[in-house]
C-alpha positions as CSV (number, residue, x, y, z in Angstrom):
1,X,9.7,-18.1,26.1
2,X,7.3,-18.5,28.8
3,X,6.5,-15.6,29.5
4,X,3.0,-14.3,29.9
5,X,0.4,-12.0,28.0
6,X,1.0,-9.2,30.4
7,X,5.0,-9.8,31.2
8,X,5.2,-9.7,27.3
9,X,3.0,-6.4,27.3
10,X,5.1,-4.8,30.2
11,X,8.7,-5.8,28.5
12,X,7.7,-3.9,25.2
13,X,10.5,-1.4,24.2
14,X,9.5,1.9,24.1
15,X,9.7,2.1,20.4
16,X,8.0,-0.6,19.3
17,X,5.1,0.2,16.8
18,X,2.2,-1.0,18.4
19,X,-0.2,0.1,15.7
20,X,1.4,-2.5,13.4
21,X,0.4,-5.2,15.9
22,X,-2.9,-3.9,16.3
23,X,-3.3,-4.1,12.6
24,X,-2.2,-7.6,12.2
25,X,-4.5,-8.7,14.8
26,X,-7.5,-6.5,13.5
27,X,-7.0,-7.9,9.8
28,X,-7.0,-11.5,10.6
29,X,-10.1,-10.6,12.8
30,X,-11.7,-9.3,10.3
31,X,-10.9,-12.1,7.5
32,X,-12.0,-14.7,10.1
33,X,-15.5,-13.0,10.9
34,X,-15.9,-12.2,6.8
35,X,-15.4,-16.2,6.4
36,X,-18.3,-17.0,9.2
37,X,-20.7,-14.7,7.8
38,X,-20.1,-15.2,4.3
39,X,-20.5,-19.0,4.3
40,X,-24.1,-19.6,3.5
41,X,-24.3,-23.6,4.6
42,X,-28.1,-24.9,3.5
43,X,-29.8,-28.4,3.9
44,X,-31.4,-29.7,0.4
45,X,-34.9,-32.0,0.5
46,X,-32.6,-35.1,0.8
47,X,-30.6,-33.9,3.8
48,X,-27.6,-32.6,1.6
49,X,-26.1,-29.9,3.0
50,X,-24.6,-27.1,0.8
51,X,-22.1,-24.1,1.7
52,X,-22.4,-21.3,-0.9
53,X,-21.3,-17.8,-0.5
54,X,-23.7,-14.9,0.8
55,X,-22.4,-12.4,-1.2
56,X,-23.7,-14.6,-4.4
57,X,-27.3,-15.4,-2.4
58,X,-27.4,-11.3,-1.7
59,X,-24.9,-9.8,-4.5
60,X,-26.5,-5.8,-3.0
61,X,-24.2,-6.6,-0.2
62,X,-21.1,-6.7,-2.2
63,X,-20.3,-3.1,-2.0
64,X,-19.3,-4.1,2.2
65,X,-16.1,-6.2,0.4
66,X,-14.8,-2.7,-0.3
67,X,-14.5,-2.0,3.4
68,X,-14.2,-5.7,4.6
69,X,-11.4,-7.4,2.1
70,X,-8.6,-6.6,4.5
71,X,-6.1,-8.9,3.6
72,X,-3.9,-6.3,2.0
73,X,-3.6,-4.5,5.5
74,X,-1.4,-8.2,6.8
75,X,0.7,-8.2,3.9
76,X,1.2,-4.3,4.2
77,X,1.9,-5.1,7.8
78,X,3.9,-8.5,6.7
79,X,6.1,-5.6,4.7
80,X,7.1,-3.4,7.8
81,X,8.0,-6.8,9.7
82,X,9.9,-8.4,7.2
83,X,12.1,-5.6,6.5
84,X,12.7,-4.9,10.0
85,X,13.8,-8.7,10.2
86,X,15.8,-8.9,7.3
87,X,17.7,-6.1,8.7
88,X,18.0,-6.9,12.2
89,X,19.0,-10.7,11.2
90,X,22.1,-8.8,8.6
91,X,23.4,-6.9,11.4
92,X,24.3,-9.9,13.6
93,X,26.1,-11.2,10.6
94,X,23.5,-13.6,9.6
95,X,22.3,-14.7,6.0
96,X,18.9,-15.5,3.4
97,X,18.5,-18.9,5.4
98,X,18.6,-17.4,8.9
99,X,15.9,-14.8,7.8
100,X,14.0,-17.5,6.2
101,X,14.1,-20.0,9.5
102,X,13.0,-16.7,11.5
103,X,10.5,-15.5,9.9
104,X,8.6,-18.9,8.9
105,X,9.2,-21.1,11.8
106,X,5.8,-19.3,13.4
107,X,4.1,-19.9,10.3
108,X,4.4,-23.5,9.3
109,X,4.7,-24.7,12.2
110,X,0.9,-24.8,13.4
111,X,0.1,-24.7,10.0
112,X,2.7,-28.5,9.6
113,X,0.1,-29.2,12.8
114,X,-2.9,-28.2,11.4
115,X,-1.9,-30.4,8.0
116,X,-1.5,-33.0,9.9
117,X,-4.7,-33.4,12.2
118,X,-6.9,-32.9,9.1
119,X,-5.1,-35.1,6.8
120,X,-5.7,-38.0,9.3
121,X,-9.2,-37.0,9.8
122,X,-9.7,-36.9,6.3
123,X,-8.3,-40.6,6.3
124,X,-9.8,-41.9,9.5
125,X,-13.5,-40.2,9.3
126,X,-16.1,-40.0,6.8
127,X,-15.6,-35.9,6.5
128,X,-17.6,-34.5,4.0
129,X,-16.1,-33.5,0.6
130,X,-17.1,-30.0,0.5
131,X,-15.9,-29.8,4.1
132,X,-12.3,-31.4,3.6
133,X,-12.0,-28.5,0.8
134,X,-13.4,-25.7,2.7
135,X,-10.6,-25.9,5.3
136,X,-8.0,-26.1,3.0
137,X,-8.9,-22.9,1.3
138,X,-7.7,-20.5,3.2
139,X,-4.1,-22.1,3.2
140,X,-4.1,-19.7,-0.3
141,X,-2.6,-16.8,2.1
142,X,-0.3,-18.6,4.0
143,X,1.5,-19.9,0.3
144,X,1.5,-16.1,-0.8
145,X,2.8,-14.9,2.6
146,X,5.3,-17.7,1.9
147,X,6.4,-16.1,-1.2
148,X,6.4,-12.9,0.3
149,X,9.0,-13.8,2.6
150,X,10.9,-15.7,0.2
151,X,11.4,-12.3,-2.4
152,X,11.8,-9.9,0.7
153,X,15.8,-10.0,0.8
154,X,15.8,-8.3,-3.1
155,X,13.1,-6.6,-2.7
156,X,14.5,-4.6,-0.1
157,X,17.1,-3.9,-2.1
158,X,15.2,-2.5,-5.0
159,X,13.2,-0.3,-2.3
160,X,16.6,0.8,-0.7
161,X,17.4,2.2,-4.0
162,X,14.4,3.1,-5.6
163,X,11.9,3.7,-3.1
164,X,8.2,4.3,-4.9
165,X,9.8,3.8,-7.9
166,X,10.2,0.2,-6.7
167,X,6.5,0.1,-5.9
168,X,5.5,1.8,-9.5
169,X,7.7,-1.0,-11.4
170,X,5.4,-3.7,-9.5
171,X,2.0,-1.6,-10.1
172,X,3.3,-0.9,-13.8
173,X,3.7,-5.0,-13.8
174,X,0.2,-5.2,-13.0
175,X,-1.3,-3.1,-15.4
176,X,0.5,-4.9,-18.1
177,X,-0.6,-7.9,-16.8
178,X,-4.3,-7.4,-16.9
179,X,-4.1,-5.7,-20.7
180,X,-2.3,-9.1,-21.6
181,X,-5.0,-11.0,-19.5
182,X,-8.3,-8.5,-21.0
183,X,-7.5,-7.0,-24.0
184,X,-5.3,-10.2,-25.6
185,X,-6.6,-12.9,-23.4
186,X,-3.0,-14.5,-23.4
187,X,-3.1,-17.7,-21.5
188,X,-1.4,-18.1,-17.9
189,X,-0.3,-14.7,-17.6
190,X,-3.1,-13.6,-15.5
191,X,-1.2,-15.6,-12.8
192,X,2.0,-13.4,-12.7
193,X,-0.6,-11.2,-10.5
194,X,-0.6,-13.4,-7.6
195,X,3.4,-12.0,-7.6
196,X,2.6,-8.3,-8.8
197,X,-0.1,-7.5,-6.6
198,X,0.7,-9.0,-3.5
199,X,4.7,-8.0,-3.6
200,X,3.3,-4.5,-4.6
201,X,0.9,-4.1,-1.4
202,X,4.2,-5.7,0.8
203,X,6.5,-2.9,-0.6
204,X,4.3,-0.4,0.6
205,X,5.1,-2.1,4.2
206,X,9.3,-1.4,3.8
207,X,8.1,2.2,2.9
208,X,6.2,2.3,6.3
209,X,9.2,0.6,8.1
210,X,11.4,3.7,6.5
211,X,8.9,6.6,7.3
212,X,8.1,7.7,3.7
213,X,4.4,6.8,3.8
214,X,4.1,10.2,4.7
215,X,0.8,11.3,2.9
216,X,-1.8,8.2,3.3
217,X,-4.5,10.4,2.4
218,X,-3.2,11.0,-1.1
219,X,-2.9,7.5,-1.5
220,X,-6.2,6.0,-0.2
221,X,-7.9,8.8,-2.4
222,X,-5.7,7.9,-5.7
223,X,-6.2,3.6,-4.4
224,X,-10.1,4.6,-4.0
225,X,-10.5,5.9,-7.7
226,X,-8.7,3.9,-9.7
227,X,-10.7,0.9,-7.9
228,X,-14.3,3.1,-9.0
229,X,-12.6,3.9,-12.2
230,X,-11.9,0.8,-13.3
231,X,-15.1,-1.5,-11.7
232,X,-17.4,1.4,-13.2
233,X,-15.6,1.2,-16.8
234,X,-13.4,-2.2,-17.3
235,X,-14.3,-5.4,-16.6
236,X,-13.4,-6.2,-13.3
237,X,-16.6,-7.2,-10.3
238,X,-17.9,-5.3,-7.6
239,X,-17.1,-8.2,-5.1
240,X,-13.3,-7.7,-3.7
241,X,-13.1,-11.2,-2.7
242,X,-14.3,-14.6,-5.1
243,X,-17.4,-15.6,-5.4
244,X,-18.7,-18.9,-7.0
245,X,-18.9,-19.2,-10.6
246,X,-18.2,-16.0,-11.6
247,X,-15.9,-15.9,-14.7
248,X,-14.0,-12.8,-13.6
249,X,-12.4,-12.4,-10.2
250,X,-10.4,-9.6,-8.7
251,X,-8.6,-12.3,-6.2
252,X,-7.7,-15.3,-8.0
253,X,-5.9,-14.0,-10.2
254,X,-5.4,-10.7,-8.3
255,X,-6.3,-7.6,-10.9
256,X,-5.2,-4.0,-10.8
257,X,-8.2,-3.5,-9.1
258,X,-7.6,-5.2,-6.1
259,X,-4.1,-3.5,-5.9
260,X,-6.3,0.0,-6.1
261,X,-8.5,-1.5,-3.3
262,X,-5.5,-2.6,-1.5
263,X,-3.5,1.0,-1.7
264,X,-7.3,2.6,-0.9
265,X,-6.9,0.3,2.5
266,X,-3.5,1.1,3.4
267,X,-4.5,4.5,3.6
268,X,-7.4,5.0,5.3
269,X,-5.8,2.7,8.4
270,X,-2.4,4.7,8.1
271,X,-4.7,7.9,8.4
272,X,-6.0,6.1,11.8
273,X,-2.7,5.8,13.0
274,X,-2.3,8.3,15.5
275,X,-5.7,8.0,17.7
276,X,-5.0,4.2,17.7
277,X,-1.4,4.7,18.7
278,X,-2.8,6.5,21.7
279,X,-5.4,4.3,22.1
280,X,-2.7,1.3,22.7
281,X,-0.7,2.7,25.5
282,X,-3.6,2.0,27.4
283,X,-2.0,-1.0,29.3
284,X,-5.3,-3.2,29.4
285,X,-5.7,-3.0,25.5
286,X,-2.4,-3.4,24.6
287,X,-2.2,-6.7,27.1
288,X,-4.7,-7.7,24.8
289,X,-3.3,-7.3,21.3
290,X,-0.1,-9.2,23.0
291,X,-2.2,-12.0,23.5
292,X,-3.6,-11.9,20.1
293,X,-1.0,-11.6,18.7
294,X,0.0,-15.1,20.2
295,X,-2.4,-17.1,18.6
296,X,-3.5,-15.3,15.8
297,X,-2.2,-17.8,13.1
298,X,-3.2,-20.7,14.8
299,X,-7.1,-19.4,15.6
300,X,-7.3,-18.5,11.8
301,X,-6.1,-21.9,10.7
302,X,-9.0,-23.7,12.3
303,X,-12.1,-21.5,12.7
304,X,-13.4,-22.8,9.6
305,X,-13.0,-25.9,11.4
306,X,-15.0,-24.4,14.1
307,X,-17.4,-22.9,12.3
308,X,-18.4,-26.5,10.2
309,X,-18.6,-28.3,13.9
310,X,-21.7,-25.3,15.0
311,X,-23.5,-26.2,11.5
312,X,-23.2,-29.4,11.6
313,X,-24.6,-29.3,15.3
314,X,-27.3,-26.7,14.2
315,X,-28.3,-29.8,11.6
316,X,-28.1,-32.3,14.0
317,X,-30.3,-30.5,16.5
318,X,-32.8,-29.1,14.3
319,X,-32.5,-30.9,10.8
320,X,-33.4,-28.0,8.0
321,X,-31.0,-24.5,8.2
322,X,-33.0,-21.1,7.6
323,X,-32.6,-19.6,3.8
324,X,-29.2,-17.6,4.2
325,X,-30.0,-13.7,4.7
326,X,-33.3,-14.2,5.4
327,X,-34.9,-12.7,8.6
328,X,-34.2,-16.3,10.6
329,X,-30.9,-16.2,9.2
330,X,-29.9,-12.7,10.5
331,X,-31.4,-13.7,14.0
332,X,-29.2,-16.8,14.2
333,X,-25.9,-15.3,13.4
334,X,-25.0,-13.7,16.3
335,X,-25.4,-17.2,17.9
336,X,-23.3,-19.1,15.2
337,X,-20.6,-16.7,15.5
338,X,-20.1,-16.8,19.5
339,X,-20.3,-20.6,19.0
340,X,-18.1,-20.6,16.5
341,X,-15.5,-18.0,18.5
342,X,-15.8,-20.4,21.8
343,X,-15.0,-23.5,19.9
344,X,-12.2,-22.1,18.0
345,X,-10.7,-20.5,21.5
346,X,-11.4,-24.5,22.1
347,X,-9.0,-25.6,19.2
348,X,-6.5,-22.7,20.2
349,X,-5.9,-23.7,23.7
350,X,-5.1,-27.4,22.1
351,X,-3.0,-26.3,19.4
352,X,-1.0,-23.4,20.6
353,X,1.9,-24.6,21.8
354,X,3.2,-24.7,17.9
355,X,2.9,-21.4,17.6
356,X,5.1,-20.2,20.4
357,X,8.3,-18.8,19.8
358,X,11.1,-21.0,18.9
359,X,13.7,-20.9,22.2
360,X,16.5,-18.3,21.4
361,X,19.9,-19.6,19.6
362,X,23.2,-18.9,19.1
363,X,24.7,-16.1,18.0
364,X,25.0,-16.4,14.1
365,X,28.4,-17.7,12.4
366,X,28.8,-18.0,8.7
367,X,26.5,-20.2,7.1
368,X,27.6,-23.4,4.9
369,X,27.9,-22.3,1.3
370,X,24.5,-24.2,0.2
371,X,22.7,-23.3,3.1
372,X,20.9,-20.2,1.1
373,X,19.9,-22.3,-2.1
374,X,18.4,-25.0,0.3
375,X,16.4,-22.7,2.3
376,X,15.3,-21.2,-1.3
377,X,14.6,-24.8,-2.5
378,X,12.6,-25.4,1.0
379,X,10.4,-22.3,1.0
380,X,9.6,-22.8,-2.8
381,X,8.7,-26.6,-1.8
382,X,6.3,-25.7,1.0
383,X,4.9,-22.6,-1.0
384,X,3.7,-25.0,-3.9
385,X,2.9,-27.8,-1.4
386,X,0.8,-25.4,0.1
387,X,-1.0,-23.4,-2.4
388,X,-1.3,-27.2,-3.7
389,X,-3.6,-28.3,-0.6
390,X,-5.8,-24.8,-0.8
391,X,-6.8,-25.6,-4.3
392,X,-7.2,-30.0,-4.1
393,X,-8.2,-29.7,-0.1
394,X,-7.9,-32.7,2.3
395,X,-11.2,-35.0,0.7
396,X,-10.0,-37.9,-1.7
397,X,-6.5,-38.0,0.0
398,X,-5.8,-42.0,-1.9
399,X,-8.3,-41.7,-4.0
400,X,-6.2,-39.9,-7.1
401,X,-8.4,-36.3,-6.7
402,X,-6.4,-33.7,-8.0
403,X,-6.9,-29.9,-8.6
404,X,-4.8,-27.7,-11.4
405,X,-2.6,-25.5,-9.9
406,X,-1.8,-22.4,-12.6
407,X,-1.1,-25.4,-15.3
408,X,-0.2,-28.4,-13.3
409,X,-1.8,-31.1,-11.7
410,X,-1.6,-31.9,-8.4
411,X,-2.8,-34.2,-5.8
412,X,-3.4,-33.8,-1.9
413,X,-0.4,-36.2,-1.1
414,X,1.9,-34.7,-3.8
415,X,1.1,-31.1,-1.6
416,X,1.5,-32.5,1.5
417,X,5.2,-34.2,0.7
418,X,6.1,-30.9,-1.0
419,X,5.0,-29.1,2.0
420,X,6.7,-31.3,4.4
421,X,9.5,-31.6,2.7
422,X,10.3,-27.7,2.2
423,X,9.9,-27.1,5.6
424,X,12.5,-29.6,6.2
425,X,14.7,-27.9,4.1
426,X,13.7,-24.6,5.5
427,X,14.7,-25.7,9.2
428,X,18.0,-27.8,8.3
429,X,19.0,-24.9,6.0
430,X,19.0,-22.2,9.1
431,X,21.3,-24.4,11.3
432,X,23.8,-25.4,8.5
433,X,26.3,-23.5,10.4
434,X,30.0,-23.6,8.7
């Protein structure tokens, strides 16, 4: 607590995996440049303004999603991390609800804060629609890291024993899934994905953590031809992330394909491992992937935010937007996105402070006996109240909008009490001391 980028970089023990750091940074980088040049905001002939998707204006560019979808490098990374915690948190003789508090007090707090600014905006100012749902979307990851965290305590267990038999049984769930999904078209199962995919590309993270990811080559060529195989022959798109209106998507529900583009990823940075580690004992850069490691959550949580505020000041200042990938498009970009990077640095320095570490506690004692359940009840809560907001967004918040989440309905209020109200749990469970 307190202490500074550099006296942070200079306390670093001497094995601690750098790379892994690197890699979260890099991948939320990544995801937060992907969402500033994919969002292709026009102005109609009344003065409407619409945000579409540039892979959909320009579907040729498509094939760069192969190369660019890097969320399965943060949950491969969230893997290594979790099942370092989980361990370090059982040695001191603590419990599920410790390793629950831990882990997820740096990830719903700023995103508690960043619920709450826009859900008062959304009340108090006449936002947009389209805007008040665009924020919300990416709150998708944080409910599936949510999850991730949630199932890492067995998980580890099943790896412990089974190793990449653990990994195939997920993988092999997969599959299943998608013949059930394509072949049968049996309702709601597609969704079981969102758990088989993800938890697969996590348990490749606790086979990092135990050093028996020892051929990535083999595995980003086996990840890279399944993906070919089964775009070039099944029915799965090009595009590795959603796009607009298409009936099929390899991300919501996740599809075997996206696993194979996920283990093609892990990989090809795992081959990059060794020139980066170098790379990061440079004191100057790893100073800097300390800092960003600081505020990555809280500058990914609102540079969608930052990136509406330069469009709408582009339409203020100039009235009509240039068609998206057109030649005046491509000449503004480089513009919008340094914009968009100071203003976000902008909403970072204001909102930080919730994503600081949480002051050290006392050593652990045996929890109360319902302290686990209630920090299981909590993150379940907040996972659902979360995914809730990503689908329904912040517009209509007592007006009765709603969006269907797998089969259920739910409003933007409804999310937000769930939300709040597992994170409650979540906190009170991990001091329910006996």
């Amino acid at each position: 607590m307190g202490m500074t980028a550099g006296e942070a970089a200079a306390a670093t023990p001497a094995g601690r995996d750098r790379y892994v750091d690197f890699l979260r940074v890099a991948s939320l980088a990544a995801v937060v440049l992907g969402h500033w040049l994919m969002a292709a905001v026009t102005t109609g002939p009344g003065g409407g303004v619409e945000i579409g998707n540039l892979l959909a204006v320009r579907p040729a560019l498509q094939p760069l999603t192969w190369a660019l979808q890097v969320m399965p490098v943060f949950f491969f990374v969230g893997g290594f991390s979790h099942a370092l915690s989980y361990r370090s948190v059982a040695r001191t003789g603590g419990g599920y609800a410790d390793f629950l508090r831990a882990r997820l007090r740096r990830l719903l707090r700023p995103t508690m804060l960043f619920v709450a600014v826009w859900g008062a905006g959304a009340l108090l100012l006449p936002v947009p629609d389209a805007a008040a749902r665009l924020v919300a979307q990416p709150l998708w990851f944080i409910g599936i890291y949510l999850g991730m965290v949630a199932f890492t305590p067995p998980l580890l267990r099943l790896h412990e024993r089974y190793g990449w038999g653990a990994f195939a049984a997920l993988s092999a769930g997969a599959l299943v899934v998608d013949v059930l999904r394509f072949a049968l078209d049996v309702p709601y199962v597609p969704f079981l994905n969102f758990a088989f995919v993800w938890l697969a590309v996590h348990q490749l993270g606790f086979l990092r953590a135990d050093g028996r990811l020892r051929l990535p080559a083999v595995l980003a060529a086996c990840g890279l031809a399944g993906a070919v195989t089964l775009v070039a022959v099944g029915p799965y798109p090009l595009s590795m992330v959603g796009m607009p209106g298409e009936r099929i998507s390899n991300m919501a529900p996740p599809t075997l394909a996206l696993l194979c583009h996920g283990m093609w990823l892990v990989g090809a940075v795992e081959l990059l491992r060794r020139p980066a580690a170098r790379l990061l004992e440079r004191p100057r850069v790893w100073r800097g992937v300390v800092a960003a490691n600081g505020i990555a959550m809280t500058a990914f949580l609102w540079h969608l935010t930052a990136m509406l505020a330069v469009y709408g000041a582009l339409i203020s200042l100039g009235g009509t937007l240039p068609a998206p990938a057109g030649a005046a498009w491509w000449a503004q970009a480089p513009l919008r996105v340094a914009a968009a990077t100071a203003l976000t640095a902008a909403l970072v320095a204001v909102f930080r402070r919730a994503e600081r570490p949480p002051a050290p506690t006392a050593p652990a004692r045996p929890q109360a006996p319902l302290s686990g359940p209630g920090a299981a009840l909590g993150v379940a809560l907040a996972l659902l109240g979360v995914l809730g907001l990503s689908a329904v967004g912040f517009g209509g918040l007592l007006d009765g909008h709603s969006a269907t989440l797998i089969a259920v309905r739910v409003t933007a209020p409804a999310a937000v009490l769930m939300a709040v109200t597992g994170w409650a749990l979540v906190e009170r469970a991990g001091r329910a001391r006996g």
